[in-house]
C-alpha positions as a printed NumPy array, in Angstrom:
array([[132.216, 150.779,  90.694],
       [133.447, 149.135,  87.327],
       [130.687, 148.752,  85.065],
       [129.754, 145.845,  83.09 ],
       [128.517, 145.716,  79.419],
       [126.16 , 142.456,  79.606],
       [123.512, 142.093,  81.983],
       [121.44 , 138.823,  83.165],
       [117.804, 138.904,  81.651],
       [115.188, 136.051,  81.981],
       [114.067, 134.459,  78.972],
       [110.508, 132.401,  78.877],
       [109.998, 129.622,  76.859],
       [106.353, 129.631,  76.415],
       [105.896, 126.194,  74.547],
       [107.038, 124.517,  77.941],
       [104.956, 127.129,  80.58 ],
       [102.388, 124.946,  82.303],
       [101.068, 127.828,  84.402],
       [101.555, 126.376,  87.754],
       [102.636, 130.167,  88.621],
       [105.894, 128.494,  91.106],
       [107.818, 131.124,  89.476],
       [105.454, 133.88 ,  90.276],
       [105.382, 132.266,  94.409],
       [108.791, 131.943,  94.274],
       [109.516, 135.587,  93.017],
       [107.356, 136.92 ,  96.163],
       [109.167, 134.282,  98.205],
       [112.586, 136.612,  97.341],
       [110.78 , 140.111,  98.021],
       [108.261, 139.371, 100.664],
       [109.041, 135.99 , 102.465],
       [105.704, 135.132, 101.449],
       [104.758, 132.333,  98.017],
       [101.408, 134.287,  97.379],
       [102.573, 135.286,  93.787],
       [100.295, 137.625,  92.206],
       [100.954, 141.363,  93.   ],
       [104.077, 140.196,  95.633],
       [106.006, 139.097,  92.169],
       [107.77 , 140.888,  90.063],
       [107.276, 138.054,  87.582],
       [104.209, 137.704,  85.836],
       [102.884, 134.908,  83.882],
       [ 99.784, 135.227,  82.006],
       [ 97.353, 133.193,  80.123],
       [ 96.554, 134.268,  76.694],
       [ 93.956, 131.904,  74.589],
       [ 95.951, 128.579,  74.784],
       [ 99.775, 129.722,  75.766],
       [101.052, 131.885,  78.066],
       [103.119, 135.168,  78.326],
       [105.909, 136.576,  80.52 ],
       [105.936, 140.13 ,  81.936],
       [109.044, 141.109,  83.92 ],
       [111.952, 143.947,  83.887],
       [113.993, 143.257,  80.77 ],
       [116.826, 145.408,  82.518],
       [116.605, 148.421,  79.808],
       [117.071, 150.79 ,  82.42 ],
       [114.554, 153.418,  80.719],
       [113.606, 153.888,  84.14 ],
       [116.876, 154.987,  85.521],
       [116.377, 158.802,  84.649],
       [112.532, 158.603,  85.711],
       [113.565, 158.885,  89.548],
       [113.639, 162.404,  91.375],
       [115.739, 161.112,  94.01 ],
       [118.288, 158.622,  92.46 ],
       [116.898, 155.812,  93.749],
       [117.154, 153.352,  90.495],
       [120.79 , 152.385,  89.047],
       [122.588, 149.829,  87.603],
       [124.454, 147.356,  90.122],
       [128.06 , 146.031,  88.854],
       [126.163, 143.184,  87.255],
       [124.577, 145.42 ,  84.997],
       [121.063, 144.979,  86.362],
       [118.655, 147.986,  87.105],
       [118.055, 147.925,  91.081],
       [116.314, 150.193,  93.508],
       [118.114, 151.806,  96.173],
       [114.796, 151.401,  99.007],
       [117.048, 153.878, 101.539],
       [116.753, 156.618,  98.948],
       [113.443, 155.503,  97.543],
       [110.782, 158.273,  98.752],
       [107.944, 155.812,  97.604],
       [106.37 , 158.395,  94.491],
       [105.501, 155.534,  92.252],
       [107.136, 157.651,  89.645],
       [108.621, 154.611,  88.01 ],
       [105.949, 151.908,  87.872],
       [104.117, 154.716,  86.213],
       [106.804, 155.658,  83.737],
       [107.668, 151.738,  82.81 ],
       [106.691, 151.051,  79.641],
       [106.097, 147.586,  79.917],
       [104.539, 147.41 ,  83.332],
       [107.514, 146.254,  85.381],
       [107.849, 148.018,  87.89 ],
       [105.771, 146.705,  90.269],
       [103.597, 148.168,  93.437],
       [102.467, 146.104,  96.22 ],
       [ 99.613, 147.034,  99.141],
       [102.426, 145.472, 101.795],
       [105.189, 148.423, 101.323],
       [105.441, 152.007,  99.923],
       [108.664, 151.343,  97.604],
       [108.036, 149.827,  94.432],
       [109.921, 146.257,  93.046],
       [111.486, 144.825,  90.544],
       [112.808, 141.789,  89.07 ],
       [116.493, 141.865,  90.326],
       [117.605, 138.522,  87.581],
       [118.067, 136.872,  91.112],
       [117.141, 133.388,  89.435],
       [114.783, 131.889,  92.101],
       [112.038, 131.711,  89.44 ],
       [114.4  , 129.909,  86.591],
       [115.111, 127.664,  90.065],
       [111.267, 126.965,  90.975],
       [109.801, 126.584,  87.323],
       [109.242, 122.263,  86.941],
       [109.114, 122.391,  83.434],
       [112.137, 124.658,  82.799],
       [110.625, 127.153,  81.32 ],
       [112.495, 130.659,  82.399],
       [116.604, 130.96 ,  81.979],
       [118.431, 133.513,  83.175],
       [120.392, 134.597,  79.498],
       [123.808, 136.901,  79.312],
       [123.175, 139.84 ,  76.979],
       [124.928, 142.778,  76.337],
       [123.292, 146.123,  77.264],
       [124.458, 147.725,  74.121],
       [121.956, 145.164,  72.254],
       [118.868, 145.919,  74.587],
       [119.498, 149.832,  74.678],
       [119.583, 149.354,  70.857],
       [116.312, 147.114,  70.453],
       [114.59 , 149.962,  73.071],
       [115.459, 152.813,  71.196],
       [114.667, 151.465,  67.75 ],
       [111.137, 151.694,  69.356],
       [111.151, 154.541,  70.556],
       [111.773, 156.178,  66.728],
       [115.379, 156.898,  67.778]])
């Protein structure tokens, strides 16, 4: 597999976020055939005083090295996916994540993640979300100037 040195993120513009949450039913929509939102998305949008905030996978891959069996890698698009037919369902990753990404629902043992599929840029009315091009050399970068490295 030829790898690729950008990868698709989703940006949020918070200034046009209404909160209707379609990106959050659509999300669940792509992992669960269901629009419930909430703990079926791997998007999450949440209200804070008068705006609103995003929580998703920024596709750092910190997590990659966090699985015992292997199950987490990065596809040829560059974006951090979960292999469910290795998966062993530990929860090892949406413990390790350090920006709560990795998501666990009650309707399957194997966790989830936001894949950069686009059904949420898609769904949101006011155009809020955009799937954005970045290289992984700049993320890896911005991660480990956090971490003190």
């Amino acid at each position: 597999m030829q790898e690729t040195n950008t990868v698709k993120i989703l940006r949020f513009h918070p200034e046009k976020c209404i909160g209707c949450l379609s990106c959050e039913k659509a999300c669940s929509k792509v992992h669960f055939k269901t629009e419930e939102g909430g703990e079926n998305s791997a998007i999450h949008i949440i209200k804070k005083n008068e705006t609103f905030e995003m929580n998703v996978c920024d596709q750092r891959g910190l997590c990659l090295d966090m699985c015992p069996v292997g199950a987490l890698a990065r596809n040829k698009k560059g974006i951090v996916i979960l292999d469910v037919k290795r998966c062993i369902g530990c929860q090892a990753c949406v413990a390790f994540c350090p920006i709560n990404a990795m998501r666990k629902s009650s309707k399957r043992i194997e966790p989830f993640k936001c894949i950069s599929c686009g059904a949420c840029v898609r769904a949101c009315p006011e155009g809020a979300l955009e799937l954005v091009e970045t290289p992984i050399k700049d993320i890896r970068k911005v991660v480990y100037h956090k971490q003190g490295a």
